[in-house]
C-alpha positions in Angstrom: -14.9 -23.3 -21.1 -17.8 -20.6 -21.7 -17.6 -17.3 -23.1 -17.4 -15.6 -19.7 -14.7 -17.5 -18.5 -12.5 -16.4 -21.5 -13.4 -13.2 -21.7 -11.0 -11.8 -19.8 -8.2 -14.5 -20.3 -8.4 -13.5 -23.8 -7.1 -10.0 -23.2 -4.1 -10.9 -21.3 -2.8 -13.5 -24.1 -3.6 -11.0 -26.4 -1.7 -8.4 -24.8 1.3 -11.2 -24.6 1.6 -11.7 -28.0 1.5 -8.5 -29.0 4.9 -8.5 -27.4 6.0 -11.1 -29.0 6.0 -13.9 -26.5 5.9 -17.4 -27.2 3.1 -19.8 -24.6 4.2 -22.7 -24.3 3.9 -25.8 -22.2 6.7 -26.8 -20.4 8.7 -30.1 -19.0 9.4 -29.8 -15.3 9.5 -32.1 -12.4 7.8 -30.9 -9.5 8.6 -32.4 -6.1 7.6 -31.4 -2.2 10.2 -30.6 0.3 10.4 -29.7 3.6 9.6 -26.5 5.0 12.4 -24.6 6.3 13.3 -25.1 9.9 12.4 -21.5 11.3 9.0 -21.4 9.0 7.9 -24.9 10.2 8.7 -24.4 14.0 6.9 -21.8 13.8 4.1 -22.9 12.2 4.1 -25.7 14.3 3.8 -23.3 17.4 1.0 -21.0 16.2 -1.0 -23.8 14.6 -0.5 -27.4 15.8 -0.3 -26.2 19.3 -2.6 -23.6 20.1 -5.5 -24.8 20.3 -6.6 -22.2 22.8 -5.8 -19.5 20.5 -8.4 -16.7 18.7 -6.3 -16.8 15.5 -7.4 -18.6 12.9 -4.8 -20.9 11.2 -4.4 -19.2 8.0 -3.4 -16.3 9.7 -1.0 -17.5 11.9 0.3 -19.2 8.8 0.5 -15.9 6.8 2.0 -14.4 10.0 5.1 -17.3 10.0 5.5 -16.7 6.6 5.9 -12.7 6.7 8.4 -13.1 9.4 10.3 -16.2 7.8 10.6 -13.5 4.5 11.6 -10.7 6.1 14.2 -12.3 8.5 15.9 -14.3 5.8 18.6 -12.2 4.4 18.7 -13.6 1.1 15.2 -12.2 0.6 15.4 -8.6 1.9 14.7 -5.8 -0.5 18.6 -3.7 -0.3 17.9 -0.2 -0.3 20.5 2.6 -0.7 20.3 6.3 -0.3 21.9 9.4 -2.1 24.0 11.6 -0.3 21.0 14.1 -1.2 18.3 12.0 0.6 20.4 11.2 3.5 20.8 14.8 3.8 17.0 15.5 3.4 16.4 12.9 5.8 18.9 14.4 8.5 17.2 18.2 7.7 13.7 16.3 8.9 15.1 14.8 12.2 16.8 19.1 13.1 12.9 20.4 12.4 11.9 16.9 15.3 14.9 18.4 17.1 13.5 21.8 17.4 10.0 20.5 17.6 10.6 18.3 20.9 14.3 19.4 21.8 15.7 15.8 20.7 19.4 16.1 20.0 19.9 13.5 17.0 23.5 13.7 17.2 23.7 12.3 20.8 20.5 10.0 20.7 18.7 12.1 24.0 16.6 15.1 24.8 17.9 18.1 25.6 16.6 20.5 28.1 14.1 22.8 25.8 10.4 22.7 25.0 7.4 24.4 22.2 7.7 24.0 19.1 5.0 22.2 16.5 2.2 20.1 18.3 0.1 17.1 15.8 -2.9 16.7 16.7 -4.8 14.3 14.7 -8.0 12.9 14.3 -10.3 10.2 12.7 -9.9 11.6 8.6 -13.6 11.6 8.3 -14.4 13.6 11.4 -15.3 17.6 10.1 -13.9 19.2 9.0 -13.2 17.9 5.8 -11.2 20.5 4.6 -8.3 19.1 6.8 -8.1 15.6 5.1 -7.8 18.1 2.1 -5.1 19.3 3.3 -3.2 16.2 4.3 -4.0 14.8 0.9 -2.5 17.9 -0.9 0.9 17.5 1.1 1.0 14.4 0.4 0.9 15.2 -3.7 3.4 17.5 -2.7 6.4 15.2 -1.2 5.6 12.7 -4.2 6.4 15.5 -6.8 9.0 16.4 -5.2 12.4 14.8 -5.5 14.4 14.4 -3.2 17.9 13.3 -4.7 19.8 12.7 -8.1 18.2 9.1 -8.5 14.7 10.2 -9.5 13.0 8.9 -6.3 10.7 11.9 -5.1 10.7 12.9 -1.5 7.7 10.7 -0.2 9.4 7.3 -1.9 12.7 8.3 0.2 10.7 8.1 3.3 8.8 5.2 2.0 11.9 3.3 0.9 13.0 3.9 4.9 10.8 1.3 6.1 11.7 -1.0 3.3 15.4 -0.5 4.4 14.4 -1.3 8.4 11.1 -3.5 7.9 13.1 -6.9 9.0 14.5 -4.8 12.5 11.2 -3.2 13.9 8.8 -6.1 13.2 7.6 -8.9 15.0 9.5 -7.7 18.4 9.1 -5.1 20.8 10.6 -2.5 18.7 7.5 -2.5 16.3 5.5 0.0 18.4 8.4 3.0 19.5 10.2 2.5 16.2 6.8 3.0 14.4 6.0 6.2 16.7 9.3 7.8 15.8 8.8 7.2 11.7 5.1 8.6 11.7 6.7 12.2 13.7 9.3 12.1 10.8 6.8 12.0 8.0 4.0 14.3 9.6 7.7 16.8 9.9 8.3 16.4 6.5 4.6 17.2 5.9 4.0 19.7 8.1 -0.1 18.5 8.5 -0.7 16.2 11.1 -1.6 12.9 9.7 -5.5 11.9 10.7 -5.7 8.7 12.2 -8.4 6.0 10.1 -10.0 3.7 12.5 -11.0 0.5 10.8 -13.3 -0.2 13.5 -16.2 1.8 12.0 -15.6 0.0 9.0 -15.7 -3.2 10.4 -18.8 -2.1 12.0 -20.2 -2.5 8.1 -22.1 -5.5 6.3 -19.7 -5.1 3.9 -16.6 -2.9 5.0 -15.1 -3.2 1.2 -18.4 -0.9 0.7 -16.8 1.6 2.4 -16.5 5.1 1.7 -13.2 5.6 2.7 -12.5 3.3 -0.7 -13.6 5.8 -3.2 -12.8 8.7 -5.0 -13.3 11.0 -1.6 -10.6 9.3 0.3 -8.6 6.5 -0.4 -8.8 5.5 -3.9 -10.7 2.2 -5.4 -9.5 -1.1 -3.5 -9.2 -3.4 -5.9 -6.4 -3.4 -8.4 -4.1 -0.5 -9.8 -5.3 2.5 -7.9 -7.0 4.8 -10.7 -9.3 6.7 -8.4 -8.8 8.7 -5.9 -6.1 11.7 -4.5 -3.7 9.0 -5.1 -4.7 7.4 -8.2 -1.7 6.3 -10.8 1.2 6.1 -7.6 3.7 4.2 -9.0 6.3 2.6 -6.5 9.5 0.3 -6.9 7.8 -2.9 -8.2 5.1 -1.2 -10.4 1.5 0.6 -10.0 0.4 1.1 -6.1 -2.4 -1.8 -6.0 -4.9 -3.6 -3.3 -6.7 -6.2 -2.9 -8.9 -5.3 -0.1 -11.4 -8.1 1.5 -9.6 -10.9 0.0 -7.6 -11.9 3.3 -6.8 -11.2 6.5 -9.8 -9.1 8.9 -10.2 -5.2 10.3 -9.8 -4.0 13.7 -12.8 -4.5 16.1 -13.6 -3.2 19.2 -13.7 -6.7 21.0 -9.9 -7.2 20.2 -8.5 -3.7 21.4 -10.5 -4.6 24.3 -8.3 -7.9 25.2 -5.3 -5.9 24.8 -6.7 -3.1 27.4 -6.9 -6.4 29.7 -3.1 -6.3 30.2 -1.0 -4.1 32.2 2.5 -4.1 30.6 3.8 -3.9 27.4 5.1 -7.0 27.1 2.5 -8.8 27.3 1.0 -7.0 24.2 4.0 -7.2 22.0 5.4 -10.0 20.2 6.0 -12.8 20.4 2.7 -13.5 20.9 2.2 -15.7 23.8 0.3 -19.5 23.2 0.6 -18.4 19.2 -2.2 -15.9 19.3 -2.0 -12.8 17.1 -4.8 -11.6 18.5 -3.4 -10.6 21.6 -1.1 -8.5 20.4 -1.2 -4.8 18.5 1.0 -6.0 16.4 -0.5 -9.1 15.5 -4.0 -7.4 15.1 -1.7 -4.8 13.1 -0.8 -7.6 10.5 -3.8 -8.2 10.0 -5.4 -5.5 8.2 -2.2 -5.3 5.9 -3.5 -8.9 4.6 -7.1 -7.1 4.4 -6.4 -4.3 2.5 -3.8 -6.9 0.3 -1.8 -5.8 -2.6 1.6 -3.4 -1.6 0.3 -3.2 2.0 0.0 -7.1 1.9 4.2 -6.5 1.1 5.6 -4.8 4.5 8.5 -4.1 2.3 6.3 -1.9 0.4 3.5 -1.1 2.3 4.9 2.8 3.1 4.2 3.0 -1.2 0.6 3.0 -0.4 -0.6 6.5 2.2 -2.8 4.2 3.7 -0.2 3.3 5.4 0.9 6.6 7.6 -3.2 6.5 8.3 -3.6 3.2 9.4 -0.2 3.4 11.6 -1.1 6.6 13.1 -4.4 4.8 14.6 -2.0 2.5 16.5 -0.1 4.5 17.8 -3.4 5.7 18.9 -4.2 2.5 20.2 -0.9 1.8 21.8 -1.2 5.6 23.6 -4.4 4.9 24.9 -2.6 1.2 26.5 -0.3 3.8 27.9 -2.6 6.2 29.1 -4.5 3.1 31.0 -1.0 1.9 32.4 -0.8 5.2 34.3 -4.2 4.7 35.8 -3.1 1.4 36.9 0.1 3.2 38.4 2.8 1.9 36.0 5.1 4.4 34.3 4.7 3.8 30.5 8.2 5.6 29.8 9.9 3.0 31.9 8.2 0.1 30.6 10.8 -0.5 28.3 10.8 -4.5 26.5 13.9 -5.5 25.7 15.3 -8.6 23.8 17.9 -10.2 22.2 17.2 -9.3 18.9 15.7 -5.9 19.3 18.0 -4.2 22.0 16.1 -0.8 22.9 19.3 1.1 23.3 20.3 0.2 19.4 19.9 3.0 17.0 16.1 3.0 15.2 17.1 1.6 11.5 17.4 5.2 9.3 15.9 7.4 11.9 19.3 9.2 12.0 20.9 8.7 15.1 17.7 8.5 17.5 17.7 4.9 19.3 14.6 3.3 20.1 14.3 4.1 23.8 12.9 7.2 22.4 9.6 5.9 21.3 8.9 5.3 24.5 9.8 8.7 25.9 6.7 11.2 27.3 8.3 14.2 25.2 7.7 12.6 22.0 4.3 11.0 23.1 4.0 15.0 24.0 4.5 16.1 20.5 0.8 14.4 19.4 -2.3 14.7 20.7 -5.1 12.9 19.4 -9.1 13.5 19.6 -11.3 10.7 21.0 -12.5 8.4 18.4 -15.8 9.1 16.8 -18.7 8.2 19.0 -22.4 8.1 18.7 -25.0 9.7 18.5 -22.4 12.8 16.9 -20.1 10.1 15.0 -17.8 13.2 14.2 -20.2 15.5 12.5 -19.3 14.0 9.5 -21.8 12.8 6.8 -19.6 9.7 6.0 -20.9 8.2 9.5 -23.3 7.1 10.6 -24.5 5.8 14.8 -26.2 2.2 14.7 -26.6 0.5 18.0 -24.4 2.9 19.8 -21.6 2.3 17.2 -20.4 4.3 14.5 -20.3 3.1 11.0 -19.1 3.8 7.9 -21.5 5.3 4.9 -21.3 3.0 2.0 -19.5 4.7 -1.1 -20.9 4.9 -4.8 -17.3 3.2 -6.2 -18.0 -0.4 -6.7 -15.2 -2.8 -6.8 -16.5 -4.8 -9.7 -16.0 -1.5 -11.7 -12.5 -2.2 -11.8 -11.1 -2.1 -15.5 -8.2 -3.7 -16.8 -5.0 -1.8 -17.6 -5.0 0.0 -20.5 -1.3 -0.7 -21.4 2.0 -2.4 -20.3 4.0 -0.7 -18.0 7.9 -0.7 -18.3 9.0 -1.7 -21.3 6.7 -4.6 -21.9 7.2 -6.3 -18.6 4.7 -6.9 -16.2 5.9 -5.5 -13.1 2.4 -6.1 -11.1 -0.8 -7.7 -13.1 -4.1 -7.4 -11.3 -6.9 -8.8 -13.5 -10.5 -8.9 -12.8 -11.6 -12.1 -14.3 -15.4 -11.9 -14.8 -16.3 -15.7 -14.4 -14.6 -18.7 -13.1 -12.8 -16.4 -11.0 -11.0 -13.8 -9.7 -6.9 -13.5 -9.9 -5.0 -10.8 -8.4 -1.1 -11.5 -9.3 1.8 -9.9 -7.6 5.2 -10.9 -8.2 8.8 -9.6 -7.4 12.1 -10.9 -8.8 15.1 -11.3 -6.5 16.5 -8.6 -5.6 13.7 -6.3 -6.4 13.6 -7.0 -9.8 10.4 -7.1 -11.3 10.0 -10.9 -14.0 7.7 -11.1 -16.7 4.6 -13.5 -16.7 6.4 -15.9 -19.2 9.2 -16.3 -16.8 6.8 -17.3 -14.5 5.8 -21.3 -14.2 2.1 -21.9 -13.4 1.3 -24.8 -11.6 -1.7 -26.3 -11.1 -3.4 -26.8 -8.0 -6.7 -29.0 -7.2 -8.7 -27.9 -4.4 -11.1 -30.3 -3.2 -14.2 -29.0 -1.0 -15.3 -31.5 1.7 -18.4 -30.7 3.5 -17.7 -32.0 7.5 -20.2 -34.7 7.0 -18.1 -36.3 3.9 -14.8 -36.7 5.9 -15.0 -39.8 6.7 -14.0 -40.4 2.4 -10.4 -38.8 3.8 -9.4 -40.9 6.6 -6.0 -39.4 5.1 -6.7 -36.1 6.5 -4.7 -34.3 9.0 -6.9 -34.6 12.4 -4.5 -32.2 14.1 -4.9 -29.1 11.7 -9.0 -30.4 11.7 -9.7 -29.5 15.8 -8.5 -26.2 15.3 -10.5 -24.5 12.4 -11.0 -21.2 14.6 -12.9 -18.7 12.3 -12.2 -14.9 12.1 -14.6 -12.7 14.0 -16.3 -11.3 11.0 -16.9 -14.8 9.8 -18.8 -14.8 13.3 -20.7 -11.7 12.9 -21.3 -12.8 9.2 -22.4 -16.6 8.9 -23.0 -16.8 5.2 -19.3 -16.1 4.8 -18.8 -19.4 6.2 -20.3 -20.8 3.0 -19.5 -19.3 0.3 -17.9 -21.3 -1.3 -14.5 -19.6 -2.5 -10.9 -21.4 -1.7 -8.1 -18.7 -1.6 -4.7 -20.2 -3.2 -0.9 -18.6 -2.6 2.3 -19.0 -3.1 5.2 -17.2 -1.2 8.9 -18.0 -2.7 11.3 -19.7 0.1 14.6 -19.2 -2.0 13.4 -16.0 -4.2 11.4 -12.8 -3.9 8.1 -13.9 -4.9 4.4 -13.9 -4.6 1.1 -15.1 -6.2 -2.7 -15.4 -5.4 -5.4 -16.7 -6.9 -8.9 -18.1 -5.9 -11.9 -19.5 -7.5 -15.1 -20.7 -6.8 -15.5 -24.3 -5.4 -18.8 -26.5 -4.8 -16.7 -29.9 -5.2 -13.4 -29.2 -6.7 -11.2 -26.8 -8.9 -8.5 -26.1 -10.6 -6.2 -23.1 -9.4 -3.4 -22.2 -11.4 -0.1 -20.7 -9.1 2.4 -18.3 -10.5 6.2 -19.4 -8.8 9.3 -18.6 -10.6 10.5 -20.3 -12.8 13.6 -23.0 -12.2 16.5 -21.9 -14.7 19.4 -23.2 -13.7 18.5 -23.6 -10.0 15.3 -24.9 -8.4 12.4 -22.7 -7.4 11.3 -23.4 -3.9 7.9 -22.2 -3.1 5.3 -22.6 0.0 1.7 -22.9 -1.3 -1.3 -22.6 1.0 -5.1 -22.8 0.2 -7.6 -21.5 2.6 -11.2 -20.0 2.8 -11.8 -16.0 3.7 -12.9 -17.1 7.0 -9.2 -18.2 7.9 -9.7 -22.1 7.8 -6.6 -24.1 6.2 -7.3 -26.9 3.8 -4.9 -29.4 4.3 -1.9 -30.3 1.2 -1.7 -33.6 0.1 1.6 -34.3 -2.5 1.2 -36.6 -5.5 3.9 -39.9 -4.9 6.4 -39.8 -7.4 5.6 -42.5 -10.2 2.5 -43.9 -8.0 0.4 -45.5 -10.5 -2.7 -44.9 -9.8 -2.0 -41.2 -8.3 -1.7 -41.5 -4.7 -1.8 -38.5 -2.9 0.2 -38.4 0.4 -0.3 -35.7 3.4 2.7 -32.6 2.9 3.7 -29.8 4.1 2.3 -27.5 1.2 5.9 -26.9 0.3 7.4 -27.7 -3.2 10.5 -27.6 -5.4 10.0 -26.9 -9.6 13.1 -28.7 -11.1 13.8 -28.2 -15.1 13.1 -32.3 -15.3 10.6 -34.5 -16.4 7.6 -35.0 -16.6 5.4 -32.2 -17.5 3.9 -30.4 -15.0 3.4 -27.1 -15.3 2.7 -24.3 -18.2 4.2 -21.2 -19.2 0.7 -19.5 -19.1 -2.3 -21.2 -18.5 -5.1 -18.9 -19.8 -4.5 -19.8 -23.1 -7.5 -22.4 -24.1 -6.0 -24.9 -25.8 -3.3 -25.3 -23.5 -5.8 -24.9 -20.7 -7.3 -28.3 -22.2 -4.3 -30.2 -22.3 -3.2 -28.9 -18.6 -6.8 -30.4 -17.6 -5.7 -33.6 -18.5 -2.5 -33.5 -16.5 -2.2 -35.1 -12.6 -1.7 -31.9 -10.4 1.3 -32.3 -8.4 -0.7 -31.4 -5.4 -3.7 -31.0 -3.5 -6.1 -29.2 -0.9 -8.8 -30.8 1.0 -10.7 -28.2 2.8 -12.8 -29.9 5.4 -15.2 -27.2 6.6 
């Protein structure tokens, strides 16, 4: 191992046994499973069988996954309100009810008008001085509690999508549900909230370049959030954090366009017809969580991070300007009302206080926003953080680099590591998040690491793998930007993840690959139950490399195509470590058979 590649290693031991822990190697038995019933069906449906879709597989995977997490009940986040925040919350919806004469206690409109009207717009358009003062409300409603359990006002309306997240996603309700959440928080900020269009960034070379990811917007987005008007949030599961660029892709132009193609909602909600995300909103939605990555990677959490009210705000925009082309085409947009058996339109919207979803869809609460045109050249908003380029605007790169990252400066909580997000200068880059059960944060010893070997195949070696999984192989679709940025196609670095299938967990790692690596993967560890976990590996361009399990006692290994999913068992043999970044262990782990396998084919 060189000097660079323990560099930063070497910190994060040190910082463990400062506290006392113990790194040890430790006996377990690691075996694959089968992936649960709703995950692989519909895995099975986005991937195996669509291979008309625009999605590339890895995100139609992360996609099966989300929804698999958040519709299992023994892996929701419980949330419960005060008497004092229900009471706040209830105060916000009488100020909607005098803003657009909605009577929460009966779930309708009554007969009255005026009141406060939003209008928002892009947050770099001039003038500045109103992002100023969005940001400064914001500040406000987080120092602000809001009841007797220490949560401040802007985590009680956070914590309301974390208590309704598994109800208003991935179904019709997604869009009206989200419309009637963002009028609640712009009440209880009393600014309207500007929309952000990732398009223009997307427009970049390099959108994590951005200037909306520096000190004069956003914050830094890579790691804990130091920078920034919201620098040092701290949320339920440790310090607000992103991972931008790692995963997932932006917004473009070329997509909202195939959604402008339809004529009724349903045919741009989910599910997604033939598997692909990309022609829905809210699969393109889901998306740019995975891009921007850390708490907005966790829908659970994503409302933690202000992004979030930004980004949501510019679809709605997108959905209003669907709605403003169904009038055109002579459909009535407050009728077109998608129903379903699991998201019944005439239930009551999860913690909106009485409000039912149907609302969403109503032309007096679509009344209460307005929203000005999205930036356009040659003006690009007057602002000096655009710029026109081929009769498209684009984003002004920022002077916050993301290498300047540094690490934390101490241990949060108590000694525990709620969230760790290292910058490893070398061998590569980790960015670790991982949740108890139950929203209870687990330190990094109670963690098993388990290694992973990614092997890179070039196309023209394949025929070494007759093994392979031909089916996965024919569709390798590639994300857009992958498209509009070939040398992204070859750059050599393999993503790897795990997401818990019996506990609340998740860890991601990558390194660089010419010919094959090592990846070490954070699952919990089996006390006295198994850990069940789901490990992926794919490039940034969205192509899956295909899991291959080692056959229990083979002699020589023999590696045998899986599903990627595996169980950790407190038998023997050995095969993982309590921390792998430790060198000497590190050695002896090297010498170990992983119990699993990539091949990436592309």
């Amino acid at each position: 191992m060189t000097e660079k590649q323990m560099e930063a290693p070497t910190y994060v031991t040190l910082a463990l046994l400062t506290l006392g822990y113990a790194v040890t190697v430790v006996v377990s038995l690691i075996e694959p499973v089968s992936l649960p019933y709703d995950l692989d069906r519909c895995i099975t449906q986005h991937i195996l069988k669509s291979n008309t879709s625009h999605t590339p597989p890895h995100f139609a995977e992360a996609f099966c996954v989300k929804k698999f997490i958040l519709h299992n009940p023994n892996l929701r986040v419980k949330v419960n309100f005060t008497t004092d925040e229900t009471d706040y919350i209830q105060s916000l919806f009488k100020q909607v009810e005098a803003d657009a004469g909605v009577d929460t206690d009966k779930g309708r409109f009554r007969r009255q008008t005026g009141g406060w009207r939003r209008h928002r717009r892009e947050i770099r358009s001039a003038p500045y001085i109103e992002w100023q003062q969005y940001v400064r409300a914001v500040t406000r409603l987080k120092r602000v509690q809001s009841g007797t359990n220490g949560r401040s006002r802007y985590d009680t309306l956070a914590a309301i999508h974390t208590a309704a997240v598994d109800e208003v996603h991935f179904g019709p309700s997604f869009c009206p549900w989200h419309r009637l959440y963002l009028i609640l928080v712009e009440t209880a900020l009393r600014v309207p909230i500007p929309y952000w269009d990732p398009t223009i960034d997307g427009a970049m070379d390099d959108p994590t370049q951005s200037v909306v990811w520096t000190n004069k917007y956003f914050g830094n987005g890579n790691g804990p959030v130091v920078v920034g008007p919201f620098r040092h949030y701290y949320t339920p599961t440790g310090p607000l954090s992103r991972d931008i660029g790692s995963d997932g892709l932006l917004f473009s132009k070329e997509n909202i366009q195939r959604l402008f193609r339809f004529r009724f909602n349903r045919d741009i909600f989910e599910p997604a017809s033939l598997g692909d995300q990309m022609s829905t909103l809210e699969g393109q939605h889901n998306m740019v969580h995975f891009w921007i990555g850390g708490h907005m990677n966790e829908f659970e959490y994503a409302a933690y991070d202000p992004v979030f009210w930004n980004y949501h705000a510019y679809v709605d925009y997108v959905w209003e300007n669907f709605r403003r082309l169904q009038v055109r085409r002579g459909v009535n947009p407050e009728m077109d009302i998608v129903r379903s058996w699991q998201q019944d339109p005439d239930s009551f919207a999860v913690g909106l206080q009485g409000l039912r979803i149907r609302e969403g869809y109503s032309g007096r609460i679509a009344g209460m926003v307005t929203y000005e045109s999205m930036p356009k050249c040659p003006e690009c908003g007057n602002s000096a953080d655009m710029f026109c380029r081929r009769d498209v605007c684009v984003a002004t790169s920022g002077s916050y680099r993301r290498n300047r990252i540094s690490f934390p400066r101490r241990v949060f909580n108590r000694g525990s590591f709620r969230n760790l997000f290292r910058r490893l200068r070398g061998k590569r880059s980790l960015i670790s998040q991982f949740n108890g059960v139950k929203d209870t944060s687990i330190e990094l010893t109670d963690l098993a690491f388990v290694p992973v070997k990614v092997i890179r195949n070039r196309k023209e070696d394949i025929t070494n793998y007759t093994s392979l999984n031909t089916t996965i192989e024919t569709t390798q679709v590639v994300s857009q930007e992958c498209i509009r940025h070939p040398e992204t196609l070859h750059n050599n670095i393999i993503y790897a993840e795990s997401d818990g299938l019996n506990y609340k967990g998740k860890y991601k790692d990558f390194a660089y690959v010419n010919q094959s690596a090592i990846i070490y993967i954070g699952a919990q560890k089996p006390t006295n139950d198994t850990s069940k976990v789901f490990i992926t590996a794919y490039d940034r361009c969205g192509r899956i490399c295909v899991p291959n399990c080692l056959v229990k006692d083979s002699q020589p290994p023999i590696y045998k195509i899986c599903t990627g999913a595996i169980r950790i068992t407190s038998q023997n043999p050995v095969m993982y470590v309590s921390f792998p970044y430790d060198s000497e262990l590190q050695q002896q782990a090297n010498t170990a058979i992983p119990p699993i396998e990539f091949h990436c084919t592309f």
